[in-house]
N, C-alpha and C positions, 0 to 999 in steps of 0.2 A: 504494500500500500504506500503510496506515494503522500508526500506533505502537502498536496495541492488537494489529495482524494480527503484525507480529512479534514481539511479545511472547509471544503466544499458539504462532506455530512455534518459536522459542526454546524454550520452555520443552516443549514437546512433544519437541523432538528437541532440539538443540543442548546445551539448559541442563538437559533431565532426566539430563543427565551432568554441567553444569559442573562446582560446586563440587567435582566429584572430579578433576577434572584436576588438583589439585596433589597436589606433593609438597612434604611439609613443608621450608621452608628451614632451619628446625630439628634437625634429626633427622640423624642420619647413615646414609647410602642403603646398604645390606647388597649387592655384589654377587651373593654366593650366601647364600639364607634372606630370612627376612623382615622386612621396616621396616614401625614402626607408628606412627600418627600421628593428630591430630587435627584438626577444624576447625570453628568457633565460628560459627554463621549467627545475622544479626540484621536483624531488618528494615533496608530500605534505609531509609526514611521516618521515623524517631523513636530508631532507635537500639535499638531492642526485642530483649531475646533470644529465640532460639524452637528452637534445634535443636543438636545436635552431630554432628557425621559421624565417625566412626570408620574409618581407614582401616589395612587390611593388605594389604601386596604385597609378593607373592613374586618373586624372582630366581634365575637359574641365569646364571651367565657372564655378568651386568652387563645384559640380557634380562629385562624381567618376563613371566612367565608367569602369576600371575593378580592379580585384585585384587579386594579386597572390603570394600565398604562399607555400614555401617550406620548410620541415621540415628537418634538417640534424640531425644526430646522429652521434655514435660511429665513430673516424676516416674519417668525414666528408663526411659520407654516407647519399645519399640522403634518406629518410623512407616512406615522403608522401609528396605528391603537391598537389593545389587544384588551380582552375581557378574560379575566380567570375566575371558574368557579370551586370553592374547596370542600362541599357539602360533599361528594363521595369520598375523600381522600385528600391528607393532609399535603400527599407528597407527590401524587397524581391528579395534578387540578385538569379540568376539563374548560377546553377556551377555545378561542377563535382569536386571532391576530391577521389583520389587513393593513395592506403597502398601498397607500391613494396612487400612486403614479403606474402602479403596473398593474393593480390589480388583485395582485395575488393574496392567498388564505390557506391557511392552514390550522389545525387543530386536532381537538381531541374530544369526543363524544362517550358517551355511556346511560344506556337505557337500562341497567339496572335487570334485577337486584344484586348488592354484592359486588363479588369482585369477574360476576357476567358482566356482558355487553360493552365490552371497551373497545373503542375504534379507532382510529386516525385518519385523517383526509388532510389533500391537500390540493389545491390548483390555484395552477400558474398563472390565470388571468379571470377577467370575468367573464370570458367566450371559451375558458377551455373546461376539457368534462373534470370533472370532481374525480382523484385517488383516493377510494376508501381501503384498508386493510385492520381487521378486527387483533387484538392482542389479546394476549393472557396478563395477569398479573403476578410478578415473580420477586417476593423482595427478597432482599432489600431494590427497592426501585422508586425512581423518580419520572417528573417527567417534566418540563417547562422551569417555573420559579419553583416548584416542590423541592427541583435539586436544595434548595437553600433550608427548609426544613429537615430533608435529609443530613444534611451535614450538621444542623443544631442536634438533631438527635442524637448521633455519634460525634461530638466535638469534644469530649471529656477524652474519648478513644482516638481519635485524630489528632491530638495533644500530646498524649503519651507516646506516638509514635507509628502506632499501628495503621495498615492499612484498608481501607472500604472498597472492595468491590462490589458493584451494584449494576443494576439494570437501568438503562433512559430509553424509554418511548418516542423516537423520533418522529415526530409528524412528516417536516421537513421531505424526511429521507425516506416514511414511511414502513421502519424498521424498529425492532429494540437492540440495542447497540449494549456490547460491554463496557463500561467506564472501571475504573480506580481515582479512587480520590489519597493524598495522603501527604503528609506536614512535609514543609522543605526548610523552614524557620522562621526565624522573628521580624519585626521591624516596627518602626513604629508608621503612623500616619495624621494630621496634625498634630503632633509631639505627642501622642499618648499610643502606649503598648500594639503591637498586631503580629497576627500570627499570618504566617504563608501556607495556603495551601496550594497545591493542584490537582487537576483533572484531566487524564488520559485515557486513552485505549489501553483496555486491558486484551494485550494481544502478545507474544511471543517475541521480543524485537526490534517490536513498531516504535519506540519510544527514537532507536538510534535515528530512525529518520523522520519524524513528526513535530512539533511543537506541541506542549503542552498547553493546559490553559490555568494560565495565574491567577489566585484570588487572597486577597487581603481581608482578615478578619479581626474587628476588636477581639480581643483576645478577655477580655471581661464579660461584653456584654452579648458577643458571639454574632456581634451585626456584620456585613459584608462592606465592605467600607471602599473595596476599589476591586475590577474584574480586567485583564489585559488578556487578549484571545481575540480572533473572529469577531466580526458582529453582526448584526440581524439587521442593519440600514443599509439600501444599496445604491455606491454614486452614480454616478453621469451613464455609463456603460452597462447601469444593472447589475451591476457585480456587487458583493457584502467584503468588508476588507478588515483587516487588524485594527481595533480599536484600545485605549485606555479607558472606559467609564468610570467618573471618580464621584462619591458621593458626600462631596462637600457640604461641611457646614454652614457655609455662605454661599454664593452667587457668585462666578468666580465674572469678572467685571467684562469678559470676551463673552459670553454668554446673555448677558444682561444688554448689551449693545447690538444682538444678534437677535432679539427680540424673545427670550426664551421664559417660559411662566414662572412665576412667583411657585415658591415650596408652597405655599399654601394650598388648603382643601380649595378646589374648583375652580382654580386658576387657569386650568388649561382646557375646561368648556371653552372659551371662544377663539380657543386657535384655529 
C-alpha cells in the first residue's frame, strides 16, 4: 500500500471526520445542553490558513447526543456541514456530512435494533447513484468523531503505554478499516501539559511507508487540542490535502479577518 492509497482512504472515511473529533481543551464541557467551540485548519505544508470548523454538541446526562459541525472558508462561506447523531452509540454516531461545491455525502445509517442494521453510503455528487454497504459491529470500534470517545475510554491505557487496536467504519471508502492508536509522548500546547498520540494502519509494514496521523491531547482533561493528518476540505482541484487543525483558545487574528464565526452557540447559522 502506497502513502498516497492511504491518504486517499483516510481522508474518505477516517479523516472526513477527523478534525471533528475534538473537543475543545478550552471550553468547559456542559453535561446537560450545549458546548460550542472552534477549530482553526491550516495547511500542513507552509503554514496556510484555509478553514474554520464550528462545532456544537449536545448533552443529556454527560452523553452527547448530537453534534454539528460546520466548516467556513474564504469570506465566511459556509464549504461543508455535517450532523452527528449519538443515541445508538457512543462511539459509532450515525451522520451525514455534505461538501456545497461538489456535492458530495457520505454517512452512516442504522435502522435498529441493536447493534442490526448498520450501513454506510456514500456519493460523489448530487446526480450520482448513492454507495450503500451494510457492516457489523466489532469492538473495540469507532467511526466518524466516536474515534474521540474511543480514545477517552482507553486514555488511562494509552498513557501507560499500551497499545488500541480497533475497528473504523469508513463511509468514505465504504469499508471497516484496521487502525492502532498508541502514545509517542509529551508536549505541551498553550503552555499547559499534552500528551501525543497516533493513529495508523494496523497492517504488517505499512507504517515504513505511510504517514501516520498526529493528535495532541490535554493530558488532564483528555480534550483533543490539535489533529495534523489529511483533511476532509477539498481545494481548487477537488483534492482533500495535509492539514494542522488547532483548537485554540482565542481566535487566532488570520481567521477573524477571513471572516470565520464567533466560538459561540449559533454563530455559524448564517454562514
Amino acid at each position: 500500500m502506497t502513502k498516497h492509497t492511504l491518504m486517499s482512504l483516510l481522508a474518505a472515511g477516517l479523516v472526513a471526520s477527523s478534525p471533528a473529533w475534538a473537543q475543545s481543551g478550552t471550553t468547559d464541557v456542559k453535561a446537560n445542553g450545549t458546548t460550542c467551540f472552534n477549530g482553526y485548519g491550516y495547511t500542513l505544508k507552509g503554514g496556510d490558513y484555509r478553514y474554520t470548523e464550528h462545532h456544537e454538541v449536545k448533552r443529556s446526562g454527560g452523553q452527547i447526543t448530537t453534534w454539528d459541525v460546520t466548516y467556513v472558508g474564504a469570506g465566511g462561506k459556509t464549504v461543508a456541514t455535517k450532523h452527528m447523531d449519538f443515541s445508538a452509540s457512543q462511539t459509532i454516531p450515525t451522520y451525514t456530512m455534505k461538501l456545497a461545491k461538489s456535492g458530495y455525502e457520505e454517512g452512516i445509517t442504522h435502522s435498529g435494533p441493536g447493534n442490526n442494521g448498520w450501513s454506510m453510503f456514500r456519493q460523489d455528487s448530487a446526480s450520482a447513484k448513492k454507495q450503500t454497504k451494510a457492516f457489523d459491529i466489532d469492538q473495540p470500534m469507532a467511526a466518524d468523531s466516536g474515534f474521540n470517545q474511543l480514545v477517552q475510554e482507553h486514555f488511562d491505557a494509552l498513557q501507560s503505554g499500551k497499545t488500541l487496536p480497533f475497528k473504523f467504519a469508513a463511509a468514505g471508502r465504504q469499508s471497516v478499516i484496521d487502525l492502532k492508536a498508541s502514545k509517542v509522548g509529551s508536549t505541551t500546547f498553550e503552555d499547559k501539559p499534552a500528551v501525543q498520540f497516533k493513529a495508523e494502519l494496523d497492517m504488517f509494514l505499512v507504517n515504513m511507508f505511510v504517514s501516520s496521523l498526529d493528535l495532541t491531547y490535554d493530558a488532564k482533561t483528555q480534550k483533543l487540542l490539535e489533529y495534523r493528518g489529511i483533511g476532509n476540505i477539498q481545494n481548487d482541484q477537488g483534492e482533500v490535502y495535509p492539514v494542522r487543525v488547532s483548537y485554540y483558545s482565542q481566535m487566532p487574528d488570520v481567521a477573524k479577518q477571513d471572516g470565520a464565526p464567533a466560538a459561540s452557540c449559533g454563530a455559524a447559522s448564517s454562514s
